[in-house]
C-alpha positions as CSV (number, residue, x, y, z in Angstrom):
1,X,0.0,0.0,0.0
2,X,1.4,3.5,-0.8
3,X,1.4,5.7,2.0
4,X,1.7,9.6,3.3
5,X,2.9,11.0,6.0
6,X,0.2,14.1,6.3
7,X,2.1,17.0,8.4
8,X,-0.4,20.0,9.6
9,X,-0.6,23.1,11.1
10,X,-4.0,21.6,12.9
11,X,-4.0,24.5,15.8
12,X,-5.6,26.6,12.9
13,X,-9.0,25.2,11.9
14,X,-9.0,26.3,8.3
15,X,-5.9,24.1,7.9
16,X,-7.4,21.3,10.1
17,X,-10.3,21.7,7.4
18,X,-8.2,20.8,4.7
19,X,-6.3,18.1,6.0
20,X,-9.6,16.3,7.2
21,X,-10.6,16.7,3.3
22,X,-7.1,15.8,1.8
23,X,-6.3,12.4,4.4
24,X,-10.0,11.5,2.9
25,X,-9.5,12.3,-0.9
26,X,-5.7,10.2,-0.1
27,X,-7.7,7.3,1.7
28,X,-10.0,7.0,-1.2
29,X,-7.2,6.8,-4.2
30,X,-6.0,3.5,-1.9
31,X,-3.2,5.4,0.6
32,X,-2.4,4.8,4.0
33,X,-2.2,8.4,5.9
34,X,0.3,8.4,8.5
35,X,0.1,11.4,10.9
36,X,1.4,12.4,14.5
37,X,-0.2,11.4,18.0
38,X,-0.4,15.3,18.3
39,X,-2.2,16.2,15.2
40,X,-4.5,13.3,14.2
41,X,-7.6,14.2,16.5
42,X,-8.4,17.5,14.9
43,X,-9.1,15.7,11.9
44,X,-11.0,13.1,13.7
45,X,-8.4,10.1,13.1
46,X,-9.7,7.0,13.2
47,X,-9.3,6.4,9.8
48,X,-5.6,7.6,9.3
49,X,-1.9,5.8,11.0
50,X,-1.3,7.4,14.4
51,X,2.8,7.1,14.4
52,X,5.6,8.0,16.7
53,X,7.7,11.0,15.0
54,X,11.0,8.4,15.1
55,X,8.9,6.4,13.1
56,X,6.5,7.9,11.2
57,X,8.4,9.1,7.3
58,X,9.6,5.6,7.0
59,X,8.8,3.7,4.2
60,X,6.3,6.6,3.2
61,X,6.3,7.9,-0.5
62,X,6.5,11.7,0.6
63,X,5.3,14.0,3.1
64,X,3.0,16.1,2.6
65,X,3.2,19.6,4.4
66,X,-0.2,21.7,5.3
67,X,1.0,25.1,6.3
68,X,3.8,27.6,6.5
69,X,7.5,27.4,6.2
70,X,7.8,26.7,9.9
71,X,5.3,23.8,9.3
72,X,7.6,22.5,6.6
73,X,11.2,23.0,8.6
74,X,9.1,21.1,11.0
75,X,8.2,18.3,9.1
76,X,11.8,18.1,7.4
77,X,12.5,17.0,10.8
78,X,10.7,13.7,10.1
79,X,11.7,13.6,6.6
80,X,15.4,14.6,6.5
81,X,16.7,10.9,8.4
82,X,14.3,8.8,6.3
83,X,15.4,10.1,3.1
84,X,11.7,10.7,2.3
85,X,10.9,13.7,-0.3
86,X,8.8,16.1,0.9
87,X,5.7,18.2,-0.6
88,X,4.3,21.9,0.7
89,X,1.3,23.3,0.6
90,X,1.7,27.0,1.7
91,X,-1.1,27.8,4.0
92,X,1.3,30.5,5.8
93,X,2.4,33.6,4.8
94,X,5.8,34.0,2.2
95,X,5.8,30.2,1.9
96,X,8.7,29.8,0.3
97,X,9.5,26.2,0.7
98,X,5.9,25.3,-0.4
99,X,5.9,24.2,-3.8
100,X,1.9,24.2,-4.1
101,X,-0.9,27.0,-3.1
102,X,-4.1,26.1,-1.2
103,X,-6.4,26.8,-4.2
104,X,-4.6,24.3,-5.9
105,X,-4.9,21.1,-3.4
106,X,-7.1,19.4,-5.1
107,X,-4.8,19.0,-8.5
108,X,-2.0,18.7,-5.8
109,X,-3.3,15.6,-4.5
110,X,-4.1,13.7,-8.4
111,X,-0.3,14.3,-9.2
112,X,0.6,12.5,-5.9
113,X,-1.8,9.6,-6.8
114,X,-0.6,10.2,-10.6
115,X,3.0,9.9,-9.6
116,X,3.1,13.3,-11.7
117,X,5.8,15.3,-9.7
118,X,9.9,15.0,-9.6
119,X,12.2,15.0,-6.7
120,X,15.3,17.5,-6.2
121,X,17.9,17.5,-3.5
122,X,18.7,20.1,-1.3
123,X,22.0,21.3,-0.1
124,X,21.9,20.6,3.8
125,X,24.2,21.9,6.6
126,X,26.3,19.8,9.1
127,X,27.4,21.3,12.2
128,X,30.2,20.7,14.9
129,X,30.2,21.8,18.1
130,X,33.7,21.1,19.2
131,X,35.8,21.9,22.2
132,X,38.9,20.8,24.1
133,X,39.5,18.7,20.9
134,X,36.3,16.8,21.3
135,X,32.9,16.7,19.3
136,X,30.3,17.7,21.5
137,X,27.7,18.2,20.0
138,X,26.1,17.2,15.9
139,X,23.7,19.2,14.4
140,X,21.9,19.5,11.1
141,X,19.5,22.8,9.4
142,X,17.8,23.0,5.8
143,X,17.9,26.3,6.1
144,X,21.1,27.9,7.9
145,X,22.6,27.1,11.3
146,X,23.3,30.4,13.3
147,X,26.4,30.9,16.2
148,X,24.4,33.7,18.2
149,X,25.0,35.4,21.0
150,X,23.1,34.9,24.3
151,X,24.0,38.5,26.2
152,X,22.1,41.5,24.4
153,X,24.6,43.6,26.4
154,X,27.6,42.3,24.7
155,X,28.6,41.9,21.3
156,X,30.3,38.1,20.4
157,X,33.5,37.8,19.4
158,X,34.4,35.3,16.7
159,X,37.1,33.9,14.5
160,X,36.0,32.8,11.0
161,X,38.5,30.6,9.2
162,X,37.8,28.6,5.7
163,X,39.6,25.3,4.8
164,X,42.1,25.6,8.1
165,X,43.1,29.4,6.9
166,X,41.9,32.2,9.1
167,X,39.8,34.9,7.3
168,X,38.3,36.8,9.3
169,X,37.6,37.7,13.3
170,X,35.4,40.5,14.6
171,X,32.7,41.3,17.3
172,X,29.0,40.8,15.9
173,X,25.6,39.7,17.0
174,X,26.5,36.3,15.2
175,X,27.2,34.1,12.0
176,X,25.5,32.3,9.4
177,X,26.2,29.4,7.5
178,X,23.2,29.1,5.3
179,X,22.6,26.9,2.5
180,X,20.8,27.9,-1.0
181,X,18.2,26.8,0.0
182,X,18.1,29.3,3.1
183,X,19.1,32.1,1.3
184,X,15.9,33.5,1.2
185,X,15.5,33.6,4.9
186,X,17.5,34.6,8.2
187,X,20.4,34.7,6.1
188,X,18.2,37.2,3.5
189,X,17.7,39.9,6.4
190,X,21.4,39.9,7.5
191,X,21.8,41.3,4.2
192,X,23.2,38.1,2.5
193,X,22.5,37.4,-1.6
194,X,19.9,35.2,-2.9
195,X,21.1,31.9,-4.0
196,X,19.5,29.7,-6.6
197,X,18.7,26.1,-4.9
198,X,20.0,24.1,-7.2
199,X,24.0,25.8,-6.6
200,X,26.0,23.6,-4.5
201,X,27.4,25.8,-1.9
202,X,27.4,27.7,1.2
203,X,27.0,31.2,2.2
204,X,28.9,32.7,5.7
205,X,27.0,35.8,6.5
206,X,27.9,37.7,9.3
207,X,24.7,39.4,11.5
208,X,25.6,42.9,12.2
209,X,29.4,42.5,12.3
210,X,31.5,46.1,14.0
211,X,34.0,45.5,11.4
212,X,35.1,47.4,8.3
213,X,34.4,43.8,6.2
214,X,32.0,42.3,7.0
215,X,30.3,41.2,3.3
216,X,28.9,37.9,2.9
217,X,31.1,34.5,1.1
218,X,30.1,32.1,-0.7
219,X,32.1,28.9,0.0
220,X,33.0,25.6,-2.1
221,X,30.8,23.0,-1.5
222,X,33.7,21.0,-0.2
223,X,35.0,23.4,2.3
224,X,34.8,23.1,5.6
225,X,33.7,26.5,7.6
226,X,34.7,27.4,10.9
227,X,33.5,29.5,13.4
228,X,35.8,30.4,16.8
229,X,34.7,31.6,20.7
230,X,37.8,32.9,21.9
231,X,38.2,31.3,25.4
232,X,38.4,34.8,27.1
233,X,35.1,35.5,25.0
234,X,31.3,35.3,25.5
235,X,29.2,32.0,25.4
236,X,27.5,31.6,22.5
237,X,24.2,30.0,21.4
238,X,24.2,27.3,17.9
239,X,20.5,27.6,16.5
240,X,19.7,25.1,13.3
241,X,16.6,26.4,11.3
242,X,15.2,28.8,14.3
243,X,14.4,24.9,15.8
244,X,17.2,23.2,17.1
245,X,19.7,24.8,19.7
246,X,22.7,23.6,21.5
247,X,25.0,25.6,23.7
248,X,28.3,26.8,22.7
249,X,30.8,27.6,25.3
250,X,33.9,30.3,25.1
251,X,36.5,28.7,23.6
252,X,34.7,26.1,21.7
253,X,34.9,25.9,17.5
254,X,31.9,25.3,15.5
255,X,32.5,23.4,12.3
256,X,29.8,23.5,9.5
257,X,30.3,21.7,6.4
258,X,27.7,20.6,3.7
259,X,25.4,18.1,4.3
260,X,26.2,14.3,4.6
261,X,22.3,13.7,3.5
262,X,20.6,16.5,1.3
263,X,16.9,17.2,1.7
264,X,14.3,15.6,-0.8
265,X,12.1,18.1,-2.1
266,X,8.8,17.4,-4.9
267,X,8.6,19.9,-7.4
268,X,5.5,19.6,-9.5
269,X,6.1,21.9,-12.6
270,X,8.3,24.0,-14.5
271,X,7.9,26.8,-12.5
272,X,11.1,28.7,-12.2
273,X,12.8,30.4,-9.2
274,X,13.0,33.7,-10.6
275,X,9.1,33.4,-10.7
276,X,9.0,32.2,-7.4
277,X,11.3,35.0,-6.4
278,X,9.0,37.2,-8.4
279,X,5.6,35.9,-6.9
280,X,6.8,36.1,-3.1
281,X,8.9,38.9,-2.5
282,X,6.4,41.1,-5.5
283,X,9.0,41.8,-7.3
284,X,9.0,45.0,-10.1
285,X,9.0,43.3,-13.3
286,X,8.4,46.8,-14.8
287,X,10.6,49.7,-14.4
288,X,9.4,53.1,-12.4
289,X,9.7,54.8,-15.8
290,X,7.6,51.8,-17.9
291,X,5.3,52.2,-15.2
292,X,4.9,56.1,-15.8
293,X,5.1,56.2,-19.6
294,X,1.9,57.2,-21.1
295,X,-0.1,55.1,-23.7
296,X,1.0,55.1,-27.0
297,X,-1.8,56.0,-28.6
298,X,-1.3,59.9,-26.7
299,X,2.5,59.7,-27.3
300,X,1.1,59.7,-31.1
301,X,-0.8,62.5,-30.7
């Protein structure tokens, strides 16, 4: 039996709404709906897999995501070990990560049981929290993981060094080490460039660096980033996708290279980025002067 992990935003009833209708239109084409102890009573499930999260993406076809991209970084949660692609349907706000709209579910739900969509990987980010020569900690984001500071009274001091060569060392709020994929988020608002998904890389961006460099990188996907707590420094804080956080103490080095295990994500059209780009963030397609030029019948007259 083919089967679907059904992740939800369920605490708002509109979404609940739709994932009541889309685990029923799913159960009728012959799948098995898988959800989460927490979320399958708002839809009423009876009729659908009740599943532990350690268990629940594996052996599914896909998960499918009802909600923003918060619900999706979520849900890659589930996904990301099982190697299980993963399909959203933005029911947030910028939805970014979504590949299908809510007007569109139904059509979403024939390509699934069509088999009418494609899979791409996603650059990933690995992260190292080491200190006295020891891995403490392992971490992983989709999006970017983020050395932060935990004082707002003090800025945190940091040595950035690429491939074993130091580059860079300077006081700052904190430091990104996003992926494409992340580009359009946390690391967008620290002033970092857009990257298209499908470039294999990573991007360093510092978060409000007091230094007279402080531009963002873009690394090989082969090297190896990392980022330094002096041990007369501050502690600092690693966050992965806004979700995950582990503590970083003074004189500890976090490592970040790419992903051992990318992220599976559906696609199901030809729609590009740069429309993506230019559907989400509204994006001027027309100069102000296009905009302003009068008709051409007048410019005749």
């Amino acid at each position: 039996m083919r089967s679907v992990l059904l992740v939800a935003h369920t605490s708002r009833h509109q979404i609940a709404a739709l994932a009541t209708r889309t685990a029923a239109d799913l159960r009728s084409a012959g799948f098995e709906v898988r959800m989460l102890s927490d979320e399958a009573p708002a839809i009423g499930g009876d009729d659908v897999t009740v599943l532990p999260p350690e268990t629940a993406a594996e052996g599914a076809e896909l998960v499918l995501v009802l909600g923003g991209d918060g619900t999706f970084l979520r849900a890659s949660e589930l996904a990301h070990p099982a190697g299980v692609p993963m399909l959203g349907v933005n029911l947030g706000h910028v939805g970014f990560l979504a590949e299908a709209e809510p007007h569109a579910l139904s059509d979403t739900v024939d390509a699934i049981v069509q088999r009418a969509y494609d899979v791409e990987e996603r650059v990933t980010v690995d992260a190292e929290v080491c200190f006295d020569g020891e891995t403490r900690h392992t971490a992983w984001a989709l999006n970017e993981a983020s050395l932060e500071r935990t004082n707002r009274e003090r800025m945190l001091e940091v040595g950035v060094a690429v491939d074993g060569r130091p580059l860079l060392r300077f006081g700052c709020d904190g430091v990104l080490c996003s992926t494409p994929t992340g580009s359009t988020a946390y690391a967008f608002s620290a002033g970092g460039p857009i990257i298209w998904p499908n470039v294999d890389a990573l991007l360093v961006v510092p978060n409000a660096a007091h230094a007279l460099f402080s531009r963002p990188i873009v690394v090989a996907p082969a090297s190896t980033v990392e980022i330094t707590l002096p041990a007369d420094g501050h502690d600092g804080v690693l966050s992965c996708d806004g979700r995950r956080s582990v503590a970083v103490p003074a004189g500890a080095t976090v490592r970040l290279r790419r992903g051992a295990r990318p992220v599976r994500i559906v696609r199901l059209g030809d729609w590009s980025f740069a429309d993506r780009l230019v559907t989400k963030f509204q994006l001027p397609v027309r100069s102000f002067r296009d905009a302003a030029a009068p008709p051409d019948d007048l410019v005749a007259e």
